[in-house]
N, C-alpha and C positions, 0 to 999 in steps of 0.2 A: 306537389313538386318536391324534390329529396334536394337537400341541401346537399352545396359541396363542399369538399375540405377546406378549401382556404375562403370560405365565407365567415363570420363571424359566430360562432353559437354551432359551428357543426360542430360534428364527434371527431373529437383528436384522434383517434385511433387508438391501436392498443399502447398500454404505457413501455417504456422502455426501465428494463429491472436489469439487478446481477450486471454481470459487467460489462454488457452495453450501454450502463447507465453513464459512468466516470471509466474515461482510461486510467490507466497507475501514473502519468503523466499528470492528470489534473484531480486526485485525489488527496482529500487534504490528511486523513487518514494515511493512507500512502508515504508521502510528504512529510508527514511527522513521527514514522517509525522511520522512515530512511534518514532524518536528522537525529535520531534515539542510538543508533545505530553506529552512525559516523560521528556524533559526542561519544561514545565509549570507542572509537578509536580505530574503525573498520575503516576502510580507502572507500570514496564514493560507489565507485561499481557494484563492489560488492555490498554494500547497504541497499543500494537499487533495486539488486537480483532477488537480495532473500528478506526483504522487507516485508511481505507478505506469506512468507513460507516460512517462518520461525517467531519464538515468543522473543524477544530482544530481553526480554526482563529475566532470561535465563542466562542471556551472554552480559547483561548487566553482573549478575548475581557472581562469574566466574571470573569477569576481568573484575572485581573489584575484591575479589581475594588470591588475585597476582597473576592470573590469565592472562598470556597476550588475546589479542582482539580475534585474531583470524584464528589461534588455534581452539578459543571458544566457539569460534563459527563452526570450524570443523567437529568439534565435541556433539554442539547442538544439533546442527543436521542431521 
């Protein structure tokens, strides 16, 4: 007799990887480039959008030798 899913000891099924694993919503990773982000001086939104599509430690590297925030954003992009 085959066991079924929600019996105890059957097969979970295939694993969930990549990014059905965490939304960017509950990613702590995520979550702590979007606050890298908005500490050097970006408005929430935009920390949000490109938290995951840019190094921050670039736009670190240009606001901190006089760069405002957004037009580092715009350099780095």
């Amino acid at each position: 007799m085959e066991a079924s899913r929600h019996e105890p000891g059957a097969p979970a099924g295939p694993p969930i990887t990549g990014h059905d694993a965490i939304s960017h919503d509950e990613s702590p990773v995520h979550n702590w480039r979007v606050s890298q982000l908005k500490r050097l001086g970006l408005p929430g939104s935009l920390a949000e959008i490109y938290a995951d599509g840019i190094d921050w430690h670039q736009i670190a590297r240009l606001v901190k030798h006089g760069c405002p925030p957004q037009l580092a954003l715009g350099i780095v992009r």
